[in-house]
C-alpha positions in Angstrom: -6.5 21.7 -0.3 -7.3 18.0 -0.7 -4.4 15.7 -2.1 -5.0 12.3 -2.8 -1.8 10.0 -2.6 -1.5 6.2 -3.9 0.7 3.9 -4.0 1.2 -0.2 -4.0 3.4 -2.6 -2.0 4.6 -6.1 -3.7 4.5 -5.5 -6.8 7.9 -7.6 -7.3 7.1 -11.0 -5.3 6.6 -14.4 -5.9 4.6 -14.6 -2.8 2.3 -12.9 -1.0 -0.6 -10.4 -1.8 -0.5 -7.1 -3.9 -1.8 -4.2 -1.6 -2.9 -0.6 -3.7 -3.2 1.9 -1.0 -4.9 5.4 -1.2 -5.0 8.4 1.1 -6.9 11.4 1.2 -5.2 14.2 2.8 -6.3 18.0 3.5 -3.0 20.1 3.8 -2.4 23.8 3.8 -0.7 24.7 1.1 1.3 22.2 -1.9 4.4 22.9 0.2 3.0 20.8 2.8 2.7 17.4 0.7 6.6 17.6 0.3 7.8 14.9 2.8 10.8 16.8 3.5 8.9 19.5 5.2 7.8 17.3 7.8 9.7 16.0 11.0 7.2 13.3 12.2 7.7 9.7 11.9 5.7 9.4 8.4 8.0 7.7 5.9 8.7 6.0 2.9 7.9 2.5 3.9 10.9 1.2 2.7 12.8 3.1 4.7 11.0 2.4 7.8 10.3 -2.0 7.4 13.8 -3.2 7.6 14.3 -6.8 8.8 14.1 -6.8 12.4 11.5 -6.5 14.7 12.6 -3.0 16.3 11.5 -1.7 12.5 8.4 -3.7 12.4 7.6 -2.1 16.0 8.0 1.4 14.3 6.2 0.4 10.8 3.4 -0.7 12.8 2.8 2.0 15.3 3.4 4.6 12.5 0.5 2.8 10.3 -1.8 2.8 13.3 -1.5 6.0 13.9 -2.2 7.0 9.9 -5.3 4.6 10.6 -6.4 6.3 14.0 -6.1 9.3 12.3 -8.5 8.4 10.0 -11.2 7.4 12.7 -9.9 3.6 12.2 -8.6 2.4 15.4 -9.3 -2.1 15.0 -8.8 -3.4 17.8 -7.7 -7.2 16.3 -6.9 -7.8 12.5 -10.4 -8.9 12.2 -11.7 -5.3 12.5 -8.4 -3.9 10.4 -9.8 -6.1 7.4 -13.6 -4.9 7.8 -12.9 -1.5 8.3 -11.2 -1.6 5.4 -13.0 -3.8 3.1 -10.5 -6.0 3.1 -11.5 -9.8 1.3 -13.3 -11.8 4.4 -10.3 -14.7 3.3 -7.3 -12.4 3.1 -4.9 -14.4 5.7 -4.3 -12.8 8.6 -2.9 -13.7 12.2 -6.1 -13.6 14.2 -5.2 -11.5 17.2 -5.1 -8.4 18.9 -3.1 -5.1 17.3 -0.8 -4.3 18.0 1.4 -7.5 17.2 5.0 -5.8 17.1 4.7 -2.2 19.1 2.9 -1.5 22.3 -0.2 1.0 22.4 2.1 3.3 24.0 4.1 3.9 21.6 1.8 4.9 18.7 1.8 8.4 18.3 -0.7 11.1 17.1 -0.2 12.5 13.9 -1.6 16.1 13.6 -2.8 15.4 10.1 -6.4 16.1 9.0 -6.9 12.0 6.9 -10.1 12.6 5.3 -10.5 8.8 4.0 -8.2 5.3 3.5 -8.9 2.9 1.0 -7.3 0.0 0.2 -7.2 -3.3 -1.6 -5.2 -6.3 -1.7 -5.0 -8.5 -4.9 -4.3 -12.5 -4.4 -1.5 -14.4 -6.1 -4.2 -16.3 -8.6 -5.4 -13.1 -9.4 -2.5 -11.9 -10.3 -1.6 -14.7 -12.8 -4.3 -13.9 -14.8 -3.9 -10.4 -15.0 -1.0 -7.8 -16.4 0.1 -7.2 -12.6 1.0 -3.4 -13.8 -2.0 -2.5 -15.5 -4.1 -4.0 -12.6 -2.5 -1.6 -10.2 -2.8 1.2 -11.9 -6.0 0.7 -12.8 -7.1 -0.1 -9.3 -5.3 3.4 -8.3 -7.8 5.0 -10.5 -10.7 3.2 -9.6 -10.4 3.7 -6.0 -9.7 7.5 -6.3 -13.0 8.0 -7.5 -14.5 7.2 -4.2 -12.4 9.8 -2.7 -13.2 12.6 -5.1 -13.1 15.5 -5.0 -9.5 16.6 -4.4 -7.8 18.9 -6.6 -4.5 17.0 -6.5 -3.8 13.2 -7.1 -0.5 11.6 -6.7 1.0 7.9 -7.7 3.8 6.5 -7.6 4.7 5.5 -11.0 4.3 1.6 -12.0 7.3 -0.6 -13.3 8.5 2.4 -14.8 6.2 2.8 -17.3 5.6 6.7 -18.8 2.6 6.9 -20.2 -0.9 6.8 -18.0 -2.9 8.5 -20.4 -4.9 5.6 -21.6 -5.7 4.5 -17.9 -7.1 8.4 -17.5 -9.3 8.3 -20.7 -11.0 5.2 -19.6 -12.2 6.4 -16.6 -12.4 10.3 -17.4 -13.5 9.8 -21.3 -13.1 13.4 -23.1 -12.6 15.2 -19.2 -8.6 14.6 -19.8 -5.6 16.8 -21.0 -1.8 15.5 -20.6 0.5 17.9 -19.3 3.6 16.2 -19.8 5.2 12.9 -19.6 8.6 12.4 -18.3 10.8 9.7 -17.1 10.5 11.3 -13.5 6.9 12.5 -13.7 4.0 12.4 -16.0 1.4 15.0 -15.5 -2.6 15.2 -16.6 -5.5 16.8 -15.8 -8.6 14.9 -15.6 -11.9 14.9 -13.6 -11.7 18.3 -12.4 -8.3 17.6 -10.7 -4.3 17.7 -11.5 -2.8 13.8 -11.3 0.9 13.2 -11.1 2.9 9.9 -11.3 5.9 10.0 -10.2 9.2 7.8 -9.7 9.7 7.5 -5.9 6.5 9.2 -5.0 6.6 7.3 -1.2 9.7 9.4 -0.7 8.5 12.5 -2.0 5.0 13.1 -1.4 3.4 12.8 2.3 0.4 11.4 1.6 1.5 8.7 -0.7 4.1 7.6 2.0 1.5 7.4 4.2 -0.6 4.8 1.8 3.0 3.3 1.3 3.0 2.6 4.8 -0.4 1.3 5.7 0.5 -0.6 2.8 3.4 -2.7 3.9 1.8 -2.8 7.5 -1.4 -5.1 5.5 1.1 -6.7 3.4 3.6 -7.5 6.4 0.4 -8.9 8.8 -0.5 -11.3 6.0 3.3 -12.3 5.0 3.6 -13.4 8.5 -0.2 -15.1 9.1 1.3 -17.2 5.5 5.1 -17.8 7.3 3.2 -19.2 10.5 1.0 -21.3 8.0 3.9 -23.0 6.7 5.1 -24.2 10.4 7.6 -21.1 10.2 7.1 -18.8 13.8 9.1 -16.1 14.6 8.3 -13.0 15.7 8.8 -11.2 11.8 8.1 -13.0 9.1 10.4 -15.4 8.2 9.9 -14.7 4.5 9.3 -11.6 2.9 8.2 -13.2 -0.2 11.0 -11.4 -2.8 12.9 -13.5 -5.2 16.2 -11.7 -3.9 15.7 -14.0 0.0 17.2 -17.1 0.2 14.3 -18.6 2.1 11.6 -17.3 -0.6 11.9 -21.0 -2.3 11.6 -22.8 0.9 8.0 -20.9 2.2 7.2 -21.6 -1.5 7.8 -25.3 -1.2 6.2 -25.5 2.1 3.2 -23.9 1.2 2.5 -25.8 -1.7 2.3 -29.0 0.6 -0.8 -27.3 1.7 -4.1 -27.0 0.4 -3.6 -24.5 -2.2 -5.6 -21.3 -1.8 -5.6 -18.2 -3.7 -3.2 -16.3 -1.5 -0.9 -18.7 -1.1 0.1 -19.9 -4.3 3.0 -18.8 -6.3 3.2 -16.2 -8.5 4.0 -17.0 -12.2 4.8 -13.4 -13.4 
């Protein structure tokens, strides 16, 4: 069976890139996609990047190993962002992987990861653009280069409900809704079942795994931005939210800078 899982990391920040994440996954049975069935490391990203660099350790290694799993095994960040097709100016720290686990410690995943892709959408982007409507219409457009799978999965978008109109565009007549919930809204469309759900990443194994690879993009540019701004440490020192105290202060920093589209503020 192959499942397709998607999901996005900062959504919520003033700073920092957008990442949309997909992963195409062939699994036994639909049992299998429930993360709760599994007792490897794979995990809802937000369980896994805390703010210390023992959790960036295991973020990393876990998000390497989704990669290697893949057939994508970058040996520096410059690789990580052509393998994936990554924009040639996305800011990264340009050196070796890993930066926070040893090789050692990444471990093999026996999951069959039939594809990756991924996209990360700049600050001035965003400001000209309905940030949820952008990411779930990038979900959409990249799953069509992984098709066919009979299963898609999202995590649902600033809580919105309704998807339909996202499905029709890309599908036209080839799309039936199922149901639409608070906690799930289902369709079927381009030969295959979709579901968007609240919490997918803690649900649904493969979108926890795009969760993951994710963060780990997001994280490597958050801390190429901090180290910009004459902040070093071995994490970032920001994380870019509006809830940290020091999200002003990068902000401030990096605006003494010549502005480029990844490091300016957001404005919605």
């Amino acid at each position: 069976m192959r499942v397709a899982g998607f999901d996005e990391n900062g959504l919520g920040p003033r700073l920092g890139p957008l990442v949309v994440t997909g992963v195409l996954l062939e699994v036994p049975s639909e049992s299998a996609l429930l993360l709760s069935n599994h007792a490897g490391p794979v995990d809802d990203s937000k369980r896994i990047f805390r703010r210390d660099p023992g959790s960036y350790a295991r973020g990393e290694a876990i998000a390497l190993a989704i990669l290697r799993s893949a057939g994508i095994e970058p040996k520096d960040t410059d690789e990580l962002r052509e393998s994936l097709g990554l924009p040639e100016d996305l800011p990264m720290p340009g050196r070796g992987l890993p930066v926070w686990c040893s090789c050692g410690n990444i471990p093999r995943l026996e999951y069959r990861i039939l594809g990756i892709r991924t996209r990360a959408i700049s600050p001035a982007a965003l400001n000209e653009l309905n940030k949820f409507n952008r990411t779930v219409s990038c979900m959409i457009e990249m799953s069509l280069s992984l098709m066919p799978f009979e299963l898609c999965l999202l995590g649902k978008v600033g809580g919105r409900k309704f998807y339909g109109p996202f499905l029709w565009s890309a599908f036209g007549e080839d799309f039936t809704t199922i149901g639409e919930e608070p906690q799930e809204s289902r369709y079927e469309a381009g030969g295959a079942k979709w579901r968007f759900a609240v919490d997918a990443d803690a649900i649904y194994l493969p979108v926890a795994m795009a969760s993951v690879v994710g963060k780990y993009i997001r994280e490597l540019v958050m801390l190429e931005l901090n180290a910009r701004a004459g902040f070093s440490s071995p994490i970032p020192y920001c994380s870019g939210y509006p809830g940290d105290p020091r999200t002003q202060e990068l902000a401030r920093a990096l605006s003494d800078q010549h502005p480029d589209p990844w490091s300016i503020q957001r404005e919605r």
